[in-house]
DRENNUKOL-965085 format. One record per residue (C-alpha): chain; x, y, z. Coordinates in steps of 0.25 Angstrom, whole numbers, plus 5000, padded with zeros to 4 digits. Last residue first. Layout:
chaine  xx  yy  zz
A  X  Y  Z
...
! end
This chain:
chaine  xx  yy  zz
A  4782  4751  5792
A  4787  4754  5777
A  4799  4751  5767
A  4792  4737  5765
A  4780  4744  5758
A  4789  4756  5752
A  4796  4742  5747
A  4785  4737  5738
A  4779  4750  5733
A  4791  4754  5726
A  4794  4739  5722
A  4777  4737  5717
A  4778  4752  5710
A  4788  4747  5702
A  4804  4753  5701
A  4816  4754  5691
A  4827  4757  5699
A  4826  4748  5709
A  4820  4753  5724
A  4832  4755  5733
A  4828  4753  5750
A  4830  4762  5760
A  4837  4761  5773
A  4825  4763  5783
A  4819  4750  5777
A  4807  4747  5786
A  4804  4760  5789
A  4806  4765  5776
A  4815  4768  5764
A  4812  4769  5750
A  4823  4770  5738
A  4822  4776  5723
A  4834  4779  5712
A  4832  4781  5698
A  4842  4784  5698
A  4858  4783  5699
A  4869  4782  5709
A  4862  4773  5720
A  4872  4765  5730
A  4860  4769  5739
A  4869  4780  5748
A  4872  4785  5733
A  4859  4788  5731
A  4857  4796  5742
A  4872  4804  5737
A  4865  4807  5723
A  4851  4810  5728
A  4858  4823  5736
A  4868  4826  5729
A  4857  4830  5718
A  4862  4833  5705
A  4848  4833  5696
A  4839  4825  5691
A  4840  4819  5704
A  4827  4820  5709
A  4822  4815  5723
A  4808  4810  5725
A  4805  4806  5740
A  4792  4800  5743
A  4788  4798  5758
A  4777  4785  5760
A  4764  4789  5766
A  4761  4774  5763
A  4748  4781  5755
A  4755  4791  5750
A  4767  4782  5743
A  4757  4772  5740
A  4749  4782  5733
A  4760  4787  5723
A  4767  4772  5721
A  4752  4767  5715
A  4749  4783  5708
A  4764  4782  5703
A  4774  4790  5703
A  4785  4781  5709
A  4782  4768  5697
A  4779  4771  5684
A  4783  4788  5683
A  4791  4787  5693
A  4799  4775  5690
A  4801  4777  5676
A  4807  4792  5677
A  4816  4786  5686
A  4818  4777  5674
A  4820  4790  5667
A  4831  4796  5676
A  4832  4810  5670
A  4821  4817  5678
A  4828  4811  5690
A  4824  4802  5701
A  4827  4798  5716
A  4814  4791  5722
A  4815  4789  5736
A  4803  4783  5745
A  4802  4784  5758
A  4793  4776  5769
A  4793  4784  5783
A  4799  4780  5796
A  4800  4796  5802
A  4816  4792  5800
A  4816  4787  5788
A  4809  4799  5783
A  4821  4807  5791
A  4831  4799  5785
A  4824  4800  5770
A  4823  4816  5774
A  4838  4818  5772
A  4840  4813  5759
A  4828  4824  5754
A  4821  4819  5741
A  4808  4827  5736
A  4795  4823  5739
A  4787  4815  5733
A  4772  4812  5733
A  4764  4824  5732
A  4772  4827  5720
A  4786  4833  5718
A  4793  4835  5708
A  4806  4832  5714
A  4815  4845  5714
A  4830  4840  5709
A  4830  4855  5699
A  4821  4863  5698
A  4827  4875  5700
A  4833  4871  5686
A  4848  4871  5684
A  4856  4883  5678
A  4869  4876  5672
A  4860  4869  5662
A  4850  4881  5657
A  4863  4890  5658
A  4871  4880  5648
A  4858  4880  5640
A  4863  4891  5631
A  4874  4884  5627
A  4867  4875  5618
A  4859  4883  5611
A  4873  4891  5605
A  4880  4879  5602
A  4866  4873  5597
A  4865  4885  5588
A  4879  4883  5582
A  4876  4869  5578
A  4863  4875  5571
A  4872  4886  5562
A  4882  4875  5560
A  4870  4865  5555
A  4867  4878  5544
A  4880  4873  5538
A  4872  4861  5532
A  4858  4861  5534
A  4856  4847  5526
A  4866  4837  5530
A  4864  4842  5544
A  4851  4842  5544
A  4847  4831  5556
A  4859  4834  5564
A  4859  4849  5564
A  4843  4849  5566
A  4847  4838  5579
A  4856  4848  5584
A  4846  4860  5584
A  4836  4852  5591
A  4847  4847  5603
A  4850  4861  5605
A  4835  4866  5604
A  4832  4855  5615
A  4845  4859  5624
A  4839  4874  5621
A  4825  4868  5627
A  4831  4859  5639
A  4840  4871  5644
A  4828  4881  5644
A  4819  4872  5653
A  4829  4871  5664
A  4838  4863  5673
A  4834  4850  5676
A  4819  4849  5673
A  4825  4854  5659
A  4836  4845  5655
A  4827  4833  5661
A  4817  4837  5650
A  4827  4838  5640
A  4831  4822  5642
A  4820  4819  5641
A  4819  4827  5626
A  4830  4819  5624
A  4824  4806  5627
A  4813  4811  5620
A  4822  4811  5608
A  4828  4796  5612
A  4813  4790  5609
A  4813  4797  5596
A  4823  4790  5591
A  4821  4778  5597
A  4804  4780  5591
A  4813  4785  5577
A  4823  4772  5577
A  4810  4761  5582
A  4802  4767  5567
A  4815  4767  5558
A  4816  4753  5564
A  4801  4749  5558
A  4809  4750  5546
A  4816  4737  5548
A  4825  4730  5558
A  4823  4716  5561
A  4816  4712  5574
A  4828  4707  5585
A  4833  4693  5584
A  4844  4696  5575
A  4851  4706  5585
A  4852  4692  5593
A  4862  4686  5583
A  4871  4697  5589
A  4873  4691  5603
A  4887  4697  5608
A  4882  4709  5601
A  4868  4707  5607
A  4873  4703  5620
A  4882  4715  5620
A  4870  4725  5617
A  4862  4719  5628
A  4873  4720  5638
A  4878  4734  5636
A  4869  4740  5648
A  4879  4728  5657
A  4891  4733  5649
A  4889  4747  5654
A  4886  4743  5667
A  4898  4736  5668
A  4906  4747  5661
A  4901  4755  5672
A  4905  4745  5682
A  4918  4745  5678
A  4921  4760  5676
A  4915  4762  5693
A  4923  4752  5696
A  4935  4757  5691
A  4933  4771  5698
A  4931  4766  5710
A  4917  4764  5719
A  4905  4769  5724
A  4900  4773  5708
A  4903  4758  5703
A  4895  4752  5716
A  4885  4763  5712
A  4884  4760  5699
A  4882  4744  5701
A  4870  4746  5710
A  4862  4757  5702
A  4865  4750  5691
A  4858  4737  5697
A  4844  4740  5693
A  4845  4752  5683
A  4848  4766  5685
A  4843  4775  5671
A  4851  4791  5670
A  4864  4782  5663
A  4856  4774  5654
A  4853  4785  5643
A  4868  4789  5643
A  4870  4773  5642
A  4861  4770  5631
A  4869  4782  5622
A  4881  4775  5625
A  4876  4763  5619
A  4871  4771  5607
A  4883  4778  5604
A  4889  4764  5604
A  4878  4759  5593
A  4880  4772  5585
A  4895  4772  5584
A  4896  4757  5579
A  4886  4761  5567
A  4884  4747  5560
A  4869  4745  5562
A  4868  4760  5560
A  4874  4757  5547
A  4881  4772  5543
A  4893  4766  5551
A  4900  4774  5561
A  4908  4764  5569
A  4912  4754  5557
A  4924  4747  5566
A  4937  4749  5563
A  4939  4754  5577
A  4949  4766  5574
A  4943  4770  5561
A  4929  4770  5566
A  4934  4776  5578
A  4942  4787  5569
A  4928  4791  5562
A  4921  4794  5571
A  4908  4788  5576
A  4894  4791  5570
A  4883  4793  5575
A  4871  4795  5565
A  4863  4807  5564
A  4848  4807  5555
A  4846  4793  5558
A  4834  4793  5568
A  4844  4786  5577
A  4854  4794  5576
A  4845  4808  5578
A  4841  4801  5591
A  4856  4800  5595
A  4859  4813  5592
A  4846  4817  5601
A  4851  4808  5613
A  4866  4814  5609
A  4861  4828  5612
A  4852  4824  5624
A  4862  4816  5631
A  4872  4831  5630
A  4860  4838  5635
A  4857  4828  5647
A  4873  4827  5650
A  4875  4843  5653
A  4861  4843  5660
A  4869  4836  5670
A  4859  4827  5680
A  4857  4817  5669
A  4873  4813  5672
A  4869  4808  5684
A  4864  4797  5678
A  4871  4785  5688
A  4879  4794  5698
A  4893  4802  5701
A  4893  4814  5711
A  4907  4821  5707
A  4920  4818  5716
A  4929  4818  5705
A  4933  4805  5704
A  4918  4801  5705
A  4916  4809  5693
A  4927  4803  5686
A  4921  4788  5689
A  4908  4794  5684
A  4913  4799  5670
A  4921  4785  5669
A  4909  4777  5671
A  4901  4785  5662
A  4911  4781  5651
A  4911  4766  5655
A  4897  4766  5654
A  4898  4774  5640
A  4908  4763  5637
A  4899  4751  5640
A  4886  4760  5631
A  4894  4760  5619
A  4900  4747  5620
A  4886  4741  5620
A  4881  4749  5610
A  4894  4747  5600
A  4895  4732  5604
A  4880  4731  5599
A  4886  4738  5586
A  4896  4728  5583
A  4888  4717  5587
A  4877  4718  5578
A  4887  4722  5567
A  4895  4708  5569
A  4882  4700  5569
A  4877  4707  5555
A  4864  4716  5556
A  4850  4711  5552
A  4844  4714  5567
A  4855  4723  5572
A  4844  4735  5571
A  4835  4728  5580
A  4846  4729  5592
A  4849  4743  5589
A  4832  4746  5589
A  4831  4739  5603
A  4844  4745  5608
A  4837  4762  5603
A  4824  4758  5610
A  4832  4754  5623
A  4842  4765  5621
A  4829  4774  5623
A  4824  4769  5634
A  4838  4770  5643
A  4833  4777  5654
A  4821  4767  5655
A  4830  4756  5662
A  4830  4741  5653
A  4844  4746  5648
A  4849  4748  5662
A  4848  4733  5666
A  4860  4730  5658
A  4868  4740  5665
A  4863  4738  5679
A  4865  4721  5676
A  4879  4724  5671
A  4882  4732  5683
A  4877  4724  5694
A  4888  4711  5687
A  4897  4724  5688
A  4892  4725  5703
A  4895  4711  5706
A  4909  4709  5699
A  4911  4722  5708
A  4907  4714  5723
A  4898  4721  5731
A  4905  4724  5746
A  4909  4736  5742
A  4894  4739  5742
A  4884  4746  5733
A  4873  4753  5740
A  4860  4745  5737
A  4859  4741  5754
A  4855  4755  5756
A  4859  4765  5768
A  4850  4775  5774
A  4853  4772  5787
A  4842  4769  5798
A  4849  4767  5811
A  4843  4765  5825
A  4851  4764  5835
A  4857  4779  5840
A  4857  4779  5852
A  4848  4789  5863
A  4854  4798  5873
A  4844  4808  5876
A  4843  4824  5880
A  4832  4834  5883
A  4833  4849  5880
A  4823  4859  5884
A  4825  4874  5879
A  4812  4873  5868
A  4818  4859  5863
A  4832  4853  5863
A  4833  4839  5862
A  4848  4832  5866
A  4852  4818  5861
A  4864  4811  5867
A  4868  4801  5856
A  4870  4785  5859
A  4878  4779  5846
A  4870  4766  5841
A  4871  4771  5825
A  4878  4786  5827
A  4890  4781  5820
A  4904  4785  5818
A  4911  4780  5803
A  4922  4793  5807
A  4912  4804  5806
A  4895  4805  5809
A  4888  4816  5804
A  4874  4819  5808
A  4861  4826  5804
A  4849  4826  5815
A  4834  4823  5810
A  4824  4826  5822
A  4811  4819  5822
A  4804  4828  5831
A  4790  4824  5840
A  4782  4832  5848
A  4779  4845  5838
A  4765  4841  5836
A  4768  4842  5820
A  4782  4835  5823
A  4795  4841  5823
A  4806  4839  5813
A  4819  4843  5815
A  4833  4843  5811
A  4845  4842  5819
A  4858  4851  5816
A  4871  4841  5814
A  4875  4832  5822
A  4889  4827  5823
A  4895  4812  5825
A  4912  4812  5826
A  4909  4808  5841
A  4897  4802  5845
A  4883  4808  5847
A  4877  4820  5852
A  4863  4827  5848
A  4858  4839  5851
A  4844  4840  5846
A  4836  4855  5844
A  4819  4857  5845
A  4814  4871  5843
A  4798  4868  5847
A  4796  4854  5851
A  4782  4852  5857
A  4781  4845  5871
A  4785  4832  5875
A  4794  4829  5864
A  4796  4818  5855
A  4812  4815  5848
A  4813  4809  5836
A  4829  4807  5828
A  4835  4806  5815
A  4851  4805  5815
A  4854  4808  5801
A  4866  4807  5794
A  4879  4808  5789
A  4892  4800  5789
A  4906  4804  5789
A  4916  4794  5785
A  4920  4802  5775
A  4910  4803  5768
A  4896  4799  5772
A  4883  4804  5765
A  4870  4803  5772
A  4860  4794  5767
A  4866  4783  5776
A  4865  4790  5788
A  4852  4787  5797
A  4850  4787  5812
A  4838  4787  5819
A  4834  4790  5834
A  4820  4790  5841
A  4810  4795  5850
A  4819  4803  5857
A  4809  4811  5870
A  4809  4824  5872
A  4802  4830  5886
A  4797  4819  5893
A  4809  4810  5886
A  4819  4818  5897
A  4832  4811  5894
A  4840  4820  5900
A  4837  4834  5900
A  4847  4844  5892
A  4854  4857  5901
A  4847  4868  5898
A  4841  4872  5911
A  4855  4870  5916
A  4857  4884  5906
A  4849  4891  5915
A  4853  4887  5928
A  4867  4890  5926
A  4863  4904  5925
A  4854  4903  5937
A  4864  4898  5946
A  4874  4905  5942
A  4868  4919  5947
A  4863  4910  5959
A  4877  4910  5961
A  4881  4923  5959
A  4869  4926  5970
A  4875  4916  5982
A  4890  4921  5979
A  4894  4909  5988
A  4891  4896  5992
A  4891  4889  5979
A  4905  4887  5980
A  4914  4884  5966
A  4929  4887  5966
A  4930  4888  5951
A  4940  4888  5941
A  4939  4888  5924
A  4951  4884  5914
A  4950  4889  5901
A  4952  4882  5886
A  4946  4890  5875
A  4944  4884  5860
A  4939  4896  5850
A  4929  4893  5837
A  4929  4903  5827
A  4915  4909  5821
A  4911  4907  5835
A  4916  4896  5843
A  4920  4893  5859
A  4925  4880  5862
A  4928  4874  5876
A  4938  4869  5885
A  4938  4872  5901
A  4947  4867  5912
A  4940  4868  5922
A  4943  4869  5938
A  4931  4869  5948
A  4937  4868  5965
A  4928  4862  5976
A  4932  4864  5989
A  4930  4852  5998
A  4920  4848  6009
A  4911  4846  5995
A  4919  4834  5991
A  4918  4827  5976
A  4911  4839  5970
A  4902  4835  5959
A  4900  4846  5947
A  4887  4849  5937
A  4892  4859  5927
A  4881  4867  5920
A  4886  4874  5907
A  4882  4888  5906
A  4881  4895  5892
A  4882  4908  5887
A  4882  4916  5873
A  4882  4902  5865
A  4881  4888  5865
A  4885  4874  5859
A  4880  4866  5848
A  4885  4865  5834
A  4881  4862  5820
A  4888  4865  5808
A  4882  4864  5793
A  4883  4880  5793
A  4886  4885  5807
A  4873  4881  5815
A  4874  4882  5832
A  4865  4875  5840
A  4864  4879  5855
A  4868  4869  5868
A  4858  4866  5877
A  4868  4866  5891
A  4876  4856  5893
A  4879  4851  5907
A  4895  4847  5911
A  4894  4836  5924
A  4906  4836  5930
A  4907  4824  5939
A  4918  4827  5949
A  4923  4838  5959
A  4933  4842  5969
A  4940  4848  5963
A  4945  4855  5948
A  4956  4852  5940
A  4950  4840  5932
A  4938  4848  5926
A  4941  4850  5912
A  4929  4857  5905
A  4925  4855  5889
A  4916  4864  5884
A  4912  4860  5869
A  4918  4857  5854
A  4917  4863  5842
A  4910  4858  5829
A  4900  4849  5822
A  4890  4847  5836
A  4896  4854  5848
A  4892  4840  5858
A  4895  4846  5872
A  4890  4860  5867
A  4898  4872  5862
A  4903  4885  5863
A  4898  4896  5858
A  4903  4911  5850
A  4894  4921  5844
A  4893  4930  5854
A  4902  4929  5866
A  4901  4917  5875
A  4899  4915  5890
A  4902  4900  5896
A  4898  4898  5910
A  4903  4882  5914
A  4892  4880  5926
A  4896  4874  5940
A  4884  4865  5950
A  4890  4858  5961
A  4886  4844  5966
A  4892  4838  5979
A  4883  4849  5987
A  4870  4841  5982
A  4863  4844  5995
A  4867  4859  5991
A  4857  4858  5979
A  4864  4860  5966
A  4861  4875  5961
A  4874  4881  5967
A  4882  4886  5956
A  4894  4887  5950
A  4902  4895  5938
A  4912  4893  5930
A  4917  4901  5920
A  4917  4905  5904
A  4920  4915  5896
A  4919  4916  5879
A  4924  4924  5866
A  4937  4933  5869
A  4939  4923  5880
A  4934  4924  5896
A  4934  4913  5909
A  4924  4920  5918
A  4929  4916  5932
A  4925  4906  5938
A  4910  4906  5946
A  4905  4901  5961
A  4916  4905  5967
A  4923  4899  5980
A  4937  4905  5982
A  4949  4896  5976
A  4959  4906  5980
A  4959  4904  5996
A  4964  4891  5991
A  4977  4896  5987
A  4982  4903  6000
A  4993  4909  5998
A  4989  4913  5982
A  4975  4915  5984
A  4978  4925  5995
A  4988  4935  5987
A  4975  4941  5980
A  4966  4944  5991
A  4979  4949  5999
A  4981  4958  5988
A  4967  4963  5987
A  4966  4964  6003
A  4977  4972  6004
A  4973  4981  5992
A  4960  4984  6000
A  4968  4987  6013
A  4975  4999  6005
A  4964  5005  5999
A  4957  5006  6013
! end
C-alpha cells in the first residue's frame, strides 16, 4: 500500500511537467504570498449571476501584522498604494480595482490614508471568451510601513473556476462581501449632498513656490452626522491635510474647512476633485471643480510694477504726514517751542540749529534703515515699531526720555564732545540753548524714536515697498522718509525770516518749557505702563526707582558730591535686578481684553468667516501704539461703532501685538502692511478685504462695513 502511494506522489508531481496544462488546475485562491511583515493572495468568487458569465468577481487579500499598513489610491503626504500589472494574464479586459474606506493615520503634522490588519480589495474582471480557459497573472507593487517603510514586489497566479470547492467559496464570498460594503456610493445626494466649495490662500504663507491654504466646503445630510471624515483627491503636487469640522445644532449640515499645500505654482482654482464623505460606515462620493475663488489678497500690497521715483515721492509725503500722527505729541509741543525760541535770533543761528533738527532726525532714519536691512540679512522679522515689542528698547527710551525732560527744565544740558566741536569748527555745545548744535540734533532723533511706534498715510505703502526689496532700497527710502518728517525744519532753515513771524519769546516760555517738560514725564510713565502689561509689575517699579535715583544724581550733582558714586552704584545694583522681570514675560501677554464685542484675532477663522458670508472687522493694536490708542478710544470703542457692530451682527476681531506675534506679523505683510495701527473689513461683497487709513472716523468705519455686507 506504501508502495502504491509513493507511485501516485511521483507521478502527481512529474505530470505538470509532460503535460503543462494539466498544471494550471482550477482554484479559486493563489497561494498566500508571505514576508516577515505582510501576505497577500488571490482569491475568487462566484457572486456575479451566471447570466453575466462574461464577468468574474476576484479579491486582492492583503494580511498585515500589527503596526504596519498599506495605503490608499490617494496615500495623503507619504507612501504610495497597490499597484497590479496585469498584462501576463488571459483572456481578460477591463480591470476595475475597488477601494475600500480607507483609515486615517496621524503621525505628527503627517497625514495618511490606507489600512491595517486586513483588507480585501474587490476586483471586478471581463473575460473576453468563456469557451476558453481563463488564466490571472499580477504582478504586484505595494508599500507596507510601520516605523519603517518596506517596498515588496511579487507575482501572484490563479486558474479561477467558480465550480468547484462550493463551501471555500462561500467562505469568499462572504469575506469579500464585507468589505464591497464599503466601497463609496456614487453620487448619491439622498444621502450627502455638496452644497458648495471655496478656495482661499492668500493668508497662507508661500515660500518656495508652496502655497497654503484652505479649501472650505458644505456638505447637508439626510440624516444626522455623527463622526464625519472627508477624503479628498486632487492633482498631483497638491496634499490635504486633516479636515476640520463644524456641524450644525440639527446636526444636518457641516461646513468642513480642509488645509492644503499646493507645489510647483499648481492650482486647485478650476481643477475637478473626487470628494469622499464618510459618516457612520457610509460613504458617498462626488466630483465637483473648484470655481469659485476667494483669496485673501489685497490691492495695497506694494508692486514691482510701482515705479521707485514714485515710492520715494510716497515716502516724503509718509514722512511729513508723520508729524500731524499722535505718537509724536510731545516733539509737536517741544517744535512749536524751538520754533518760538528763533524769534529774535540771527538768520545764520536760525539756520544752524534747524539744520541740526533736520539732520538729526535724516540720519536716525538712515540709522534705522541700516539696523533693519541687517535684520533682514540675517533672516530676523523686520517691521515699522517693532522695537516697542523689546522691553530692552522701552527702558533705554525711558532713560533718554527722562534725561531729555531734565534738559528742557534746565537742570542737565546735552552737550557734545569736545573733539566734534574741534573737528566741525562749529559751536556744537553752546551754553546758548539757541546756539547749542548737539541739542537741536538730539532733538531730531529724539522725534523719530517717538515717531517709530505711529504709521501714518502713505508710510505704510513706502515701508513696505522698502522692507520687500534690497538693501539699497530699503537705505534710500528711509532717508526719504526722513527727509519728508524733516521737511518743516528745512523750510524754516531754507526760510529763516519765517522764525520772525512766530510770537516772541518771554517769560511765559518758562511756563510752555515746564507743560513740555512735563508732558515728556508721563510719556515715560507710559512708557512704564507698557513695561508692565507686557511682562510684569515688578520690572516697571525697580526701572521707576532707576530712572528716580538718576534723575537725584543729575539734579544735585554739584551738591552731593561723592555720595552721587554711592547712588550710581545703587542703580547698577537696581538695574540688574529687573533682568528676570524682562526675561520672564507676563502670562498676559498678546491676550485681547476682551469685551462682549471683540474676540481675539485667529488667521484662520477670517476664511472660515468668509466663508459662512459674514461681515469682519480687523483691528490690530498695541498697547504702545498711541494712535491706536486713538482710534479705540474715538472711533472702534465707541457706543455708535459698538451698537452697529451688534446690530449688523458684524464679527469683531481685536489682535494685540504688543508683543511678538508671527502670526499678525506675516498678515500684515500679505497687506503690504509693516506697522500699526492696522485695521481691515472683509464681507460678502468684498471677500478680499479692504485696508481702512490709519487714522480712522466713525463715518469710514461704518461706511465700508455698509458696502462690505449683502
Amino acid at each position: 500500500m506504501v508502495r502504491i502511494l509513493q507511485l501516485i506522489a511521483k507521478v502527481a508531481f512529474i505530470l505538470p511537467f509532460v503535460f503543462p496544462r494539466l498544471g494550471l488546475a482550477e482554484e479559486v485562491s493563489s497561494n498566500w504570498i508571505n514576508t516577515d511583515h505582510t501576505s497577500v493572495r488571490l482569491f475568487v468568487t462566484n457572486l456575479e449571476p451566471k447570466k453575466n458569465i462574461k464577468k468574474l468577481l476576484v479579491g486582492l487579500h492583503f494580511k498585515l501584522k500589527d503596526g504596519w499598513k498599506i495605503y490608499w489610491r490617494s496615500p495623503g503626504d507619504a507612501g504610495y498604494p497597490p499597484k497590479i500589472n496585469w498584462n501576463q494574464s488571459e483572456n481578460i479586459s477591463n480591470i476595475d480595482f475597488k477601494w475600500p474606506i480607507p483609515s486615517r493615520f496621524s503621525i505628527s503634522d503627517i497625514e495618511t490614508l490606507g489600512y491595517k490588519s486586513e483588507v480585501v480589495f474587490p476586483i471586478y474582471l471581463n473575460i473576453k471568451d468563456n469557451t476558453k480557459n481563463t488564466l490571472l497573472r499580477a504582478d504586484l507593487n505595494y508599500l507596507a510601513c510601520n516605523k519603517v517603510c518596506i517596498p515588496y514586489a511579487t507575482k501572484l497566479f490563479l486558474n479561477p473556476s467558480t465550480e468547484i470547492a462550493r463551501h471555500i467559496l462561500t467562505l469568499n464570498n462572504k469575506l469579500i462581501t464585507k468589505y464591497l460594503a464599503q466601497i463609496p456610493i456614487i453620487d448619491n445626494n439622498s444621502l450627502f449632498k455638496l452644497k458648495s466649495i471655496k478656495y482661499t490662500r492668500a493668508i497662507s504663507e508661500t515660500v518656495n513656490a508652496i502655497q497654503k491654504g484652505n479649501l472650505l466646503i458644505k456638505f447637508q445630510s439626510s440624516r444626522p452626522f455623527k463622526n464625519p471624515d472627508l477624503l479628498i483627491e486632487g492633482p498631483e503636487l497638491t496634499f490635504f491635510g486633516k479636515p476640520n469640522f463644524d456641524i450644525s445644532k440639527n446636526k444636518l449640515l457641516t461646513t468642513i474647512m480642509v488645509p492644503f499645500t499646493e507645489e510647483d505654482n499648481t492650482s486647485l482654482l478650476n481643477k475637478n476633485l473626487q470628494l469622499t464623505l464618510i459618516d457612520n460606515g457610509i460613504a458617498v462620493e462626488t466630483n465637483s471643480v473648484v470655481r469659485v475663488s476667494n483669496t485673501l489678497s489685497n490691492n495695497s500690497i506694494p508692486n514691482a510694477s510701482y515705479s521707485l521715483y514714485f515710492i520715494l515721492l510716497i515716502a516724503l509725503l509718509g514722512g511729513l504726514i508723520l508729524n500731524l500722527m499722535p505718537c509724536v505729541l510731545p516733539v509737536i509741543i517741544l517744535k512749536i517751542f524751538s520754533i518760538m525760541s528763533q524769534g529774535g535770533a540771527k538768520n545764520i543761528v536760525v539756520r544752524k540749529n534747524f539744520f541740526a533738527n533736520a539732520l538729526g532726525i535724516i540720519i536716525s532714519f538712515l540709522i534705522i534703515g541700516i539696523i533693519l536691512s541687517l535684520l533682514k540679512l540675517a533672516g530676523s522679522t523686520v517691521g515699522w515699531g517693532i522695537q516697542f515689542q523689546h522691553p530692552w528698547f522701552i527702558v533705554g527710551l525711558c532713560i533718554i526720555i527722562v534725561v531729555f525732560s531734565l534738559n528742557i527744565f534746565g537742570i542737565f544740558e546735552i552737550r557734545s564732545p569736545e573733539w566734534v566741536n574741534r573737528r566741525t569748527g562749529l559751536n556744537l555745545s553752546s551754553q546758548n540753548s539757541q546756539e547749542n548744535f548737539s541739542a537741536n540734533f538730539f532733538n531730531g532723533a529724539f522725534a523719530t524714536l517717538l515717531a517709530t511706534p505711529c504709521s501714518a498715510p502713505f508710510l505704510g505703502t513706502a515701508v513696505g515697498f522698502a522692507l520687500a526689496g534690497e538693501t539699497w532700497e530699503i537705505l534710500l527710502i528711509f532717508i526719504a522718509l526722513g527727509i519728508g518728517m524733516a521737511l518743516p525744519y528745512l523750510v524754516f532753515c531754507v526760510f529763516p525770516a519765517l522764525a520772525r513771524k512766530m510770537p516772541k519769546p518771554g517769560n511765559w516760555m518758562q511756563i510752555v518749557k515746564k507743560i513740555l517738560g512735563l508732558v515728556l514725564i508721563a510719556t515715560a510713565l507710559w512708557l512704564l505702563n507698557i513695561l508692565a502689561s507686557q511682562h510684569s509689575p515688578m520690572i516697571s517699579i525697580l526701572v521707576f526707582l532707576s530712572l528716580v535715583l538718576l534723575s537725584i544724581v543729575l539734579i544735585l550733582r554739584n551738591k552731593i558730591g561723592k555720595l552721587s558714586g554711592i547712588i550710581y552704584i545703587l542703580i547698577l545694583i537696581i538695574g540688574p535686578m529687573s533682568s528676570p522681570y524682562i526675561l520672564e514675560k507676563s502670562e498676559k501677554i498678546n491676550e485681547v481684553k476682551q469685551n462682549t464685542i471683540w474676540k481675539k484675532f485667529i488667521v484662520k477663522d477670517i476664511e472660515k468667516l468668509i466663508f459662512e458670508e459674514k461681515t469682519i472687522l480687523i483691528d490690530i493694536t498695541a498697547d504702545w501704539c498711541i494712535t491706536c490708542q486713538v482710534n479705540k478710544i474715538g472711533v472702534l470703542d465707541s457706543d455708535e461703532i459698538q451698537n452697529y457692530i451688534k446690530d449688523n451682527k458684524i464679527v469683531a476681531l481685536r489682535g494685540d501685538w504688543t508683543n511678538q506675534d508671527s502670526q499678525i506679523t506675516n498678515y500684515l505683510q500679505k497687506f503690504g502692511r509693516y506697522g500699526i495701527p492696522f485695521n481691515a473689513v472683509y464681507g460678502p461683497k468684498i471677500p478680499n478685504g479692504i485696508a481702512l487709513p490709519e487714522l480712522l472716523t466713525k463715518e469710514s468705519v461704518i461706511k465700508l462695513l455698509q458696502g462690505a455686507s449683502k
